[in-house]
N, CA, C and O of each residue as an XYZ file, in Angstrom:
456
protein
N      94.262     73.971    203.102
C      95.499     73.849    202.362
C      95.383     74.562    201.006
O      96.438     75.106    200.677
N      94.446     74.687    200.203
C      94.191     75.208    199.100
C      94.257     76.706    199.050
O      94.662     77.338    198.075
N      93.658     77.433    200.626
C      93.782     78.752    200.453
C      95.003     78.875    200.503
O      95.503     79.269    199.449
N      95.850     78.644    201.527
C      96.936     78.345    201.354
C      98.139     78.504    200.242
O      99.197     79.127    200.159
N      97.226     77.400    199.271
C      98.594     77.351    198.029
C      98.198     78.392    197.127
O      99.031     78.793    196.314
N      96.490     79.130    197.164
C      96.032     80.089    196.483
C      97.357     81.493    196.474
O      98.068     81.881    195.548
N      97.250     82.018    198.088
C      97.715     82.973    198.374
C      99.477     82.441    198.088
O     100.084     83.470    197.794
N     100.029     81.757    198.083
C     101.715     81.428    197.251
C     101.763     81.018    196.067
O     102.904     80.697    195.735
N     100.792     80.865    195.087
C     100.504     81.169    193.548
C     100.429     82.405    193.282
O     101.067     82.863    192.333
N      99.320     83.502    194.379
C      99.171     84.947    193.807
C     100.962     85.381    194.117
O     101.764     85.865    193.319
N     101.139     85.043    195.377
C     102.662     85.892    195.572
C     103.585     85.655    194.439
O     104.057     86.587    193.789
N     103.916     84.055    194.134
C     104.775     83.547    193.527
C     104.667     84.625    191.912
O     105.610     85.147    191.317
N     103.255     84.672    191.578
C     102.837     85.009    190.270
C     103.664     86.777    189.972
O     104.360     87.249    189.073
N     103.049     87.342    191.393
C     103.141     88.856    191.521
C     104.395     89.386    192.339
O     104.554     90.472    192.896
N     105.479     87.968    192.212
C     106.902     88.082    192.337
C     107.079     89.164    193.891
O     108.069     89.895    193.924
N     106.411     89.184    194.706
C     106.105     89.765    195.641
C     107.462     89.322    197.088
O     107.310     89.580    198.282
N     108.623     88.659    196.485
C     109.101     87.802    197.809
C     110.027     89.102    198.320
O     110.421     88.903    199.470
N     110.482     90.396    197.760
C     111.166     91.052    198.617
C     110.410     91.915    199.113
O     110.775     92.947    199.675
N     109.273     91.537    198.931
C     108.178     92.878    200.039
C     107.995     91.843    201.239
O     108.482     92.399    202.224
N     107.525     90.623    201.587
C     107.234     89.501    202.244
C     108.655     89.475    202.839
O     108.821     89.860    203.996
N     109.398     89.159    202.300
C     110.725     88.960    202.864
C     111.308     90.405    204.249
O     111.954     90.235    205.283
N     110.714     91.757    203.634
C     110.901     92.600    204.107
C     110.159     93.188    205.065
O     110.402     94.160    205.779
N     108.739     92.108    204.952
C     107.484     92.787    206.258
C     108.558     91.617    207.203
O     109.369     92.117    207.983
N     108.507     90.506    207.103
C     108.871     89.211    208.051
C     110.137     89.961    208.534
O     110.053     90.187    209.741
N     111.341     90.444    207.949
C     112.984     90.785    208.312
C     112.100     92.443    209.528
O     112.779     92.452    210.554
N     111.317     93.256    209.601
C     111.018     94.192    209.466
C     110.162     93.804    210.880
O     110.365     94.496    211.877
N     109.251     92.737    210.933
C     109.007     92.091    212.263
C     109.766     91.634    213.142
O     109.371     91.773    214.300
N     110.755     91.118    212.977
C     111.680     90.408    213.352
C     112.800     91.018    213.998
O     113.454     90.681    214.984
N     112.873     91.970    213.238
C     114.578     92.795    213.563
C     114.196     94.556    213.486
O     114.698     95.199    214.407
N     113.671     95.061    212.850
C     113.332     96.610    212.828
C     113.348     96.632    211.562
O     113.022     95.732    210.788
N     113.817     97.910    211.284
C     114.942     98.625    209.969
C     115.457     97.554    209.570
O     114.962     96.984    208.597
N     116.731     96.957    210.323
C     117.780     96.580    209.394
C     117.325     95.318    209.349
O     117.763     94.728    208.361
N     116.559     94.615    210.084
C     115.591     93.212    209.422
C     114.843     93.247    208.122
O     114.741     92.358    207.277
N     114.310     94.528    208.138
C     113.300     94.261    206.962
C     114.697     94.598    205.955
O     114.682     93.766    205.048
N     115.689     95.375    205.835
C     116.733     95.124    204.759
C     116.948     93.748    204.448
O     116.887     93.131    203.385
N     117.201     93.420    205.575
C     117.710     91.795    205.503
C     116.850     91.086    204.795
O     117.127     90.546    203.724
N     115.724     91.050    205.374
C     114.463     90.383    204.677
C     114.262     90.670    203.153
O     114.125     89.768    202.326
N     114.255     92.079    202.834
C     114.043     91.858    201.424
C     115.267     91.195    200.555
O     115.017     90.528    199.550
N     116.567     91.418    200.997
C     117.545     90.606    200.685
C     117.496     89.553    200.317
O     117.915     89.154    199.230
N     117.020     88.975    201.086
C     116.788     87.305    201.384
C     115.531     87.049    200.524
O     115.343     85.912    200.092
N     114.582     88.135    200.227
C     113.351     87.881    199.685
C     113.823     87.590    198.281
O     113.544     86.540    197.704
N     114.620     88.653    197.701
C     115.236     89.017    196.650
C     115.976     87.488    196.029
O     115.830     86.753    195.052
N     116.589     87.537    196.909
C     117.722     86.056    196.403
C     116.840     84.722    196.655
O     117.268     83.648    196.233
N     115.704     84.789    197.292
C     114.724     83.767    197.401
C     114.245     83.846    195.626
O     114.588     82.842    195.001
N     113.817     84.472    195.150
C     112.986     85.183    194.010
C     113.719     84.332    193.175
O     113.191     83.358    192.640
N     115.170     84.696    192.987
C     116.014     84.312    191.835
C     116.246     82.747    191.830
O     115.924     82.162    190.796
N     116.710     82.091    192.754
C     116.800     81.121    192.906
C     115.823     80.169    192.815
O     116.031     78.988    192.536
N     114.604     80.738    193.081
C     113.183     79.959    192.012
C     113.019     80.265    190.643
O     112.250     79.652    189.903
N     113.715     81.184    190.312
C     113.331     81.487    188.762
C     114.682     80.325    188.161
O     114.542     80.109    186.957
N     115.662     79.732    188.662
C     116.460     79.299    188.204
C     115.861     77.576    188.023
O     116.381     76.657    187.390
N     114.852     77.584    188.670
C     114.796     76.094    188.561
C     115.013     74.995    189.245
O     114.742     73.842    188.909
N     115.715     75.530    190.621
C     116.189     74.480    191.688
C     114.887     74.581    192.642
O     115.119     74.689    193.846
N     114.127     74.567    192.402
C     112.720     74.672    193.477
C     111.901     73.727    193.549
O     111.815     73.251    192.417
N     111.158     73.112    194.348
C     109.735     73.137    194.156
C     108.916     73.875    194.479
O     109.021     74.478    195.547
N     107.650     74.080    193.490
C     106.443     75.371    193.931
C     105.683     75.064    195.141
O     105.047     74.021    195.294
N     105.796     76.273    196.235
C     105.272     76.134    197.177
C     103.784     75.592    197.548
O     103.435     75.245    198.676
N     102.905     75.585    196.280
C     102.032     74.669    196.778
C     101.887     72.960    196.603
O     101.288     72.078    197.218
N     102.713     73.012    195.502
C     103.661     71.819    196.026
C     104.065     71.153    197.331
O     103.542     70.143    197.801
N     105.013     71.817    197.825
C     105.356     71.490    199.285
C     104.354     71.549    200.446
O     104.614     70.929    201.478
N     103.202     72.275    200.332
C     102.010     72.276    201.195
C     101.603     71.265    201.061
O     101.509     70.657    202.127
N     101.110     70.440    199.728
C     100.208     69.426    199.772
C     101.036     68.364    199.907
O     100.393     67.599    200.627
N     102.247     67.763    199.611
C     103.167     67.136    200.050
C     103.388     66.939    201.681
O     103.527     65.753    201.980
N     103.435     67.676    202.570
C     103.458     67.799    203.931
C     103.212     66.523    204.361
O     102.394     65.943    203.647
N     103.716     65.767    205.450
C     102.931     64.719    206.354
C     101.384     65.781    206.958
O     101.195     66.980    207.159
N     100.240     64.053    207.106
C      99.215     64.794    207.664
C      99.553     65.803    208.829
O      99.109     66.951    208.810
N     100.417     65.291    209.921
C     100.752     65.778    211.289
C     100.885     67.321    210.833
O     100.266     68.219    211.404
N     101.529     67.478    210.031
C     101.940     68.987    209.649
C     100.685     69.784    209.327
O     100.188     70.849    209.693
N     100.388     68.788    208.469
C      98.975     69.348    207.977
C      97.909     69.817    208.839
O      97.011     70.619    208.583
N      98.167     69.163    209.933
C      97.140     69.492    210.927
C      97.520     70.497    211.602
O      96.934     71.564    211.417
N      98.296     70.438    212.292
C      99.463     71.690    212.331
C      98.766     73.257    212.308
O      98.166     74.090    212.988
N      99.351     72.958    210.946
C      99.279     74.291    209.922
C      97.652     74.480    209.834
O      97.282     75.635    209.627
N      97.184     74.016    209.896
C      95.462     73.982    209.575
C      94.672     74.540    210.922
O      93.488     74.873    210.871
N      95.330     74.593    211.927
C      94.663     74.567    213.194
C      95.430     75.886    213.561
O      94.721     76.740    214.093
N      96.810     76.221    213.364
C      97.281     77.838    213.025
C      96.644     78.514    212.118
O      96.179     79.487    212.714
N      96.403     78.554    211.213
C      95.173     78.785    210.113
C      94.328     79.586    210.277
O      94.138     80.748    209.919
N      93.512     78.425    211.212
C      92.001     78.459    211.823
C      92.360     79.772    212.697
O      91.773     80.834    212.491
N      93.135     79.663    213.465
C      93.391     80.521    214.326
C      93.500     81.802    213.830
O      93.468     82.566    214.795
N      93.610     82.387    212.835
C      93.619     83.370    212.519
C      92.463     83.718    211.941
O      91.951     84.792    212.255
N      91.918     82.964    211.100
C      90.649     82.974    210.295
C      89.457     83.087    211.385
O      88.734     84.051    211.133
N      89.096     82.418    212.431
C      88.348     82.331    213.331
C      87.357     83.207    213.376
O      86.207     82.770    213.404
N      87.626     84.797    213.395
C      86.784     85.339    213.822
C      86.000     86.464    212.727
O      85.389     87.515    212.924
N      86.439     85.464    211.144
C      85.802     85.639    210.019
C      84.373     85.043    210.325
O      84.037     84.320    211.263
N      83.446     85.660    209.037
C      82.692     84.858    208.660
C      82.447     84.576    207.509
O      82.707     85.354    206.591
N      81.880     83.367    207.322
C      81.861     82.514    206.247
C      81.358     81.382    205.963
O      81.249     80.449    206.758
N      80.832     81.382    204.201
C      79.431     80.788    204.378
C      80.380     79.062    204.016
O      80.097     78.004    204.578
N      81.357     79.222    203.085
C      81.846     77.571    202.347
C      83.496     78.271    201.900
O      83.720     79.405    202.322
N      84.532     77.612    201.110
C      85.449     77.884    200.905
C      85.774     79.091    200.171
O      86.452     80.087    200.422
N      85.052     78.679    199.143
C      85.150     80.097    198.067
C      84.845     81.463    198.869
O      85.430     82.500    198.555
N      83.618     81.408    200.235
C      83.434     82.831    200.536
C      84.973     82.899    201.278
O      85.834     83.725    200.975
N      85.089     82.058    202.106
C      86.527     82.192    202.892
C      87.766     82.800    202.168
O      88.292     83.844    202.552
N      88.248     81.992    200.969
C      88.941     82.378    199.709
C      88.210     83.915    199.659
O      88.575     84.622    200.598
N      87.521     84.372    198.995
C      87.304     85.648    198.978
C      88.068     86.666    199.646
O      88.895     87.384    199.084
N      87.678     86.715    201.208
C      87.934     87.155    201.889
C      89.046     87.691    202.350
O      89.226     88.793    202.869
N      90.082     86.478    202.032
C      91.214     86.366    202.304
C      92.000     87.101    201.151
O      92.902     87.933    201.247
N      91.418     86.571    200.064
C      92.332     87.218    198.907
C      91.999     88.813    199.183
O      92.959     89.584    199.157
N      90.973     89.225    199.388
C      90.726     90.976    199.231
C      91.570     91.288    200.744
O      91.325     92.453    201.055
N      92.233     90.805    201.495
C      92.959     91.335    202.445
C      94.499     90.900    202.522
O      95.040     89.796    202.580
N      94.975     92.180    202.501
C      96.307     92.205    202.481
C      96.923     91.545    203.656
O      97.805     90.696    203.532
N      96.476     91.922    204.748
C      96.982     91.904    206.316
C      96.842     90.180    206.541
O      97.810     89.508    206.897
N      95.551     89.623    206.288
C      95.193     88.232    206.172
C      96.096     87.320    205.974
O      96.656     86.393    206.559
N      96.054     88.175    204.384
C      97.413     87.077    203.310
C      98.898     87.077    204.602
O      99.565     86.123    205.004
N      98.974     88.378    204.910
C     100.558     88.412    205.514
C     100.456     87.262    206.693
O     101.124     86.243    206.521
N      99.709     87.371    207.797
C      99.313     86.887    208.611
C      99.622     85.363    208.015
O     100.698     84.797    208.210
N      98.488     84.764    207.237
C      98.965     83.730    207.012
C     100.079     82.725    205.976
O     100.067     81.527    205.694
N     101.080     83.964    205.564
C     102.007     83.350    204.990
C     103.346     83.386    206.284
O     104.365     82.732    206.064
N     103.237     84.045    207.349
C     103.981     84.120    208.592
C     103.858     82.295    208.728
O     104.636     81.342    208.746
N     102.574     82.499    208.794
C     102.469     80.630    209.797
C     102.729     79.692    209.148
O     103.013     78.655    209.748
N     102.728     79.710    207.466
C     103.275     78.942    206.353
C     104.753     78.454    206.833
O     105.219     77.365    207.168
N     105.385     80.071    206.678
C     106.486     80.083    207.065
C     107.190     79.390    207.984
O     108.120     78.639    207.691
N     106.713     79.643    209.320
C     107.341     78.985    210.631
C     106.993     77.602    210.720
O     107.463     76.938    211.644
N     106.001     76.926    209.629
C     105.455     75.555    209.542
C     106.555     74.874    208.925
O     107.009     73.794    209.303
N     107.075     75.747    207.687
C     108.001     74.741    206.788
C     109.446     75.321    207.420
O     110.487     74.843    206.968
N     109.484     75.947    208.055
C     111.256     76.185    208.740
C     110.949     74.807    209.776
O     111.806     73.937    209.925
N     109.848     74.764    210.332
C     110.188     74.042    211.814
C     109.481     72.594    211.396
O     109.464     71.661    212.199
């Protein structure tokens, strides 16, 4: 859960939601998804800067366990065929990869829609 809220602190920080918004719209739909997506990334952006939010690692650690487990075992699933010695090397890892981070803000994603 911590890498987790790591990698939506760096995004949140590095205001990153219409690139995210635009890989996810861009998976999803083509071209005119990833428009959509950054759209949506865009107006995601603002509407946290306004104050009606809670911070997403917030809402991670908040989760029922069930979710938690969930999300932790999608996670794993991606992480799996890392290696790694304790958290921090894991954290490492993750932060120096772009593809990682995307990967696992997808499963974030489909955790807190569903």
């Amino acid at each position: 859960m911590k890498l987790l809220c790591c990698i939506t602190e760096e995004r949140e920080k590095g205001s990153l939601k219409p690139v995210v918004g635009r890989m996810i719209g861009g998976l999803v739909g083509g071209p005119p998804g990833a428009a959509v997506g950054e759209a949506v990334g865009g107006l995601l952006g603002t509407w946290m800067i306004s104050g009606q939010f809670k911070p997403i690692p917030q809402i991670i650690m908040e989760l029922p366990p069930d979710k938690k487990q969930k999300l932790y075992k999608e996670a794993m699933a991606i992480l799996k065929h890392l290696k790694w010695r304790d958290t921090e090397d894991l954290t490492t890892l993750v932060m120096g990869s772009e593809d990682l981070k995307m990967q696992l803000l997808a499963v974030l994603e489909k955790c807190l829609k569903g």
